[in-house]
C-alpha positions in Angstrom: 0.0 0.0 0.0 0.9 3.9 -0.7 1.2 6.3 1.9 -2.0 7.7 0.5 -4.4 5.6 2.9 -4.3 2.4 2.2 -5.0 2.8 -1.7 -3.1 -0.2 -3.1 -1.4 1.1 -6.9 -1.0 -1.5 -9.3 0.9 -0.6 -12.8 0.0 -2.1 -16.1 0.7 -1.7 -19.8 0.2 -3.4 -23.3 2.4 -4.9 -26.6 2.3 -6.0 -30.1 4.8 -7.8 -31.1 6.0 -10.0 -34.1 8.4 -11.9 -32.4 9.2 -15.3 -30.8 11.8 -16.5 -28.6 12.4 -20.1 -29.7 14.9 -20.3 -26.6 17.1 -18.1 -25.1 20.2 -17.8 -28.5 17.4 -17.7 -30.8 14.2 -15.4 -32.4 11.9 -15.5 -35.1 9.4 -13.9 -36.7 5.4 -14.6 -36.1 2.1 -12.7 -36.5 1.7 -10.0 -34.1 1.2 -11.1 -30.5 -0.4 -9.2 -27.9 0.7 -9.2 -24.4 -0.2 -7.2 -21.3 1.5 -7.1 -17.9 0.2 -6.2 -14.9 1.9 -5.6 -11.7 1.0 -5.0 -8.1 4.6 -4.3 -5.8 2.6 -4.1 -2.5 1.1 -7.5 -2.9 5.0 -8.9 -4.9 2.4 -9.8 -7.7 3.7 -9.7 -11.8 1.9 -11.5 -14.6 2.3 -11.6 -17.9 0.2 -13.1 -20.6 -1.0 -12.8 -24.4 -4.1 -11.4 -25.4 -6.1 -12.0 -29.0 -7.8 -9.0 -30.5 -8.2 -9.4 -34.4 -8.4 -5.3 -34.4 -5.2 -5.0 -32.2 -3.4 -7.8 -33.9 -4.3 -6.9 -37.2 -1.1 -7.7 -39.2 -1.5 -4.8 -41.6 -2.5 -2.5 -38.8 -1.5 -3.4 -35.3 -3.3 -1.0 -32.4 -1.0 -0.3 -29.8 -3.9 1.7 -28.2 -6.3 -1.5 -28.0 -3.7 -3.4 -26.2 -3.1 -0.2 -23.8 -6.9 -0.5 -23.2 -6.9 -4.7 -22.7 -4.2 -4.0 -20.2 -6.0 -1.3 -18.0 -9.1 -3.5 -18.2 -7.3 -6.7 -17.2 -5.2 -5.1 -14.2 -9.0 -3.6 -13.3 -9.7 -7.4 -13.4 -7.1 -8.6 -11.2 -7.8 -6.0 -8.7 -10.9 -6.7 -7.8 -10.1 -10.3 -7.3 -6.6 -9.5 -5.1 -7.2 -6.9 -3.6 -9.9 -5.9 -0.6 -9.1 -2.0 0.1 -9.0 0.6 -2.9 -7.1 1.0 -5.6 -5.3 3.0 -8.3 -4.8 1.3 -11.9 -1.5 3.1 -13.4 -0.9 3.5 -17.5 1.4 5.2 -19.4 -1.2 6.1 -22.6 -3.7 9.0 -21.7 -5.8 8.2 -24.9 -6.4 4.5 -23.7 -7.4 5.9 -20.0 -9.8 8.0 -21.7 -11.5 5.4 -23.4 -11.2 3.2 -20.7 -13.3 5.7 -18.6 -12.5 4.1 -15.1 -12.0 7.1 -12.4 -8.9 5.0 -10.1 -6.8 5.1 -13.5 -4.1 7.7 -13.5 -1.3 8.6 -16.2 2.1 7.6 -16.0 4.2 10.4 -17.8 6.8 10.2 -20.1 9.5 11.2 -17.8 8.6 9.4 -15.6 8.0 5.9 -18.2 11.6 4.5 -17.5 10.2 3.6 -14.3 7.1 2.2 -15.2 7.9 -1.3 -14.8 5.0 -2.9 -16.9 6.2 -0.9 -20.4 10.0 -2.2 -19.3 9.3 -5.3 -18.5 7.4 -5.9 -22.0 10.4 -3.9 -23.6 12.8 -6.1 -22.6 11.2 -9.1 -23.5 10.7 -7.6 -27.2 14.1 -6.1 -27.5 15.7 -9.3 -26.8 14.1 -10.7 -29.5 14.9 -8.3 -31.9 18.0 -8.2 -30.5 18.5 -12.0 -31.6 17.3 -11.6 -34.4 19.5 -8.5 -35.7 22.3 -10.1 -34.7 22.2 -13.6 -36.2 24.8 -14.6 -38.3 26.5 -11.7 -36.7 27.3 -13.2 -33.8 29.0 -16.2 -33.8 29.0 -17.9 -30.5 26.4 -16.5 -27.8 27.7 -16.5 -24.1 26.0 -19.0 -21.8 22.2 -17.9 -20.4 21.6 -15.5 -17.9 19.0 -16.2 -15.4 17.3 -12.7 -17.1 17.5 -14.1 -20.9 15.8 -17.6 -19.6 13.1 -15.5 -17.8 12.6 -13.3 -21.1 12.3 -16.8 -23.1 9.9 -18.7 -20.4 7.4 -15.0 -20.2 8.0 -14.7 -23.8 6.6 -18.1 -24.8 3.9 -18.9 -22.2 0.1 -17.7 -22.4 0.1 -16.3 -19.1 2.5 -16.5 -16.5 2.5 -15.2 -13.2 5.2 -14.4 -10.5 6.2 -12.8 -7.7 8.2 -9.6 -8.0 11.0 -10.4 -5.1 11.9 -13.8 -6.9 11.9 -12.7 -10.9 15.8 -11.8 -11.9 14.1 -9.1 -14.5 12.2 -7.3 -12.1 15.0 -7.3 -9.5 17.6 -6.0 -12.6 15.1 -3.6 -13.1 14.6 -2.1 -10.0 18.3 -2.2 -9.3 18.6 0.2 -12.4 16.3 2.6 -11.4 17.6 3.2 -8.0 20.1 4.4 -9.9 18.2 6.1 -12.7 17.5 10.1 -13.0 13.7 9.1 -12.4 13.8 8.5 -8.8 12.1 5.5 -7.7 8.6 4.3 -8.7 7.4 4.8 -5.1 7.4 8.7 -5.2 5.5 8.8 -8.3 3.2 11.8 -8.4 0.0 10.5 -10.0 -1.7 12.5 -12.5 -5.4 12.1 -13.3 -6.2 12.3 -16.9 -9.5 14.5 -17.6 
């Protein structure tokens, strides 16, 4: 919970991507894949799992904004089921709030977006891919797996996957970086409501 009585914040954001991780040395190309992550620090809750939208998957057209919408609706979802007291839903894409039309949502800036975990943590997992990708043939012998690059394969490939915060390696890398970040960390994040 915040210091603002007892309202529990949870943090959540949405993906398209074309890629896929076929293990942790190697990438490949797919139709667009929707993902949305969700996560709540107070109660060490993460999950991340695909979504299918023909509008926001559209191959021709891909709607970042649906996904942004999917994601503010699912962590809306998983609040009511985890969590008892009040609580604030966190996105990063004003237009999505807006349609959304929930009043606990509040906008995450874009100074403030290199500490909002669920768009890293979906990042990461895509960039890695690319990443591979870019780089094959390139690269001629990978270094042995990290415990992040197995994570990024295992949340890349799965449906939905849930975890706790303390015990993910991302999360933890993450958080490390941002303690040491111009952005100050997450916890003294001004929330701004979206009218």
């Amino acid at each position: 919970m915040t210091e603002r009585e007892g309202i529990v914040d949870a943090y959540c954001d949405g993906s398209i991507c074309a890629s896929t991780l076929e293990d942790y040395h190697r990438s490949g190309i797919s139709d667009n894949v929707g993902r949305v992550c969700v996560i709540i620090p107070v109660l060490d809750y993460g999950i991340i799992e695909r979504f299918y939208d023909d509008a926001a998957l559209s191959n021709s057209n891909p709607s970042s904004l649906v996904a942004e919408m999917i994601a503010i609706r699912r962590a809306d979802e998983i609040c009511r089921q985890k969590i008892d007291n009040s609580f604030t839903i966190h996105s990063d894409n004003p237009e999505a709030i807006k349609r959304v039309g929930f009043p606990n949502v509040r906008y995450v800036p874009p100074y403030l977006k290199r500490s909002h975990f669920p768009h890293v943590l979906l990042k990461r997992i895509t960039e890695r891919a690319a990443y591979l990708r870019q780089s094959e043939g390139v690269v001629k012998k990978r270094r042995p797996p990290t415990a992040i690059w197995l994570e990024i394969t295992r949340l890349m490939n799965l449906e939905s996957a849930e975890f706790n915060l303390s015990e993910s390696p991302l999360y933890m890398s993450l958080k490390l970086e941002q303690k040491f970040s111009s952005n100050g960390p997450l916890a003294k994040l001004t929330p701004q409501k979206v009218s």
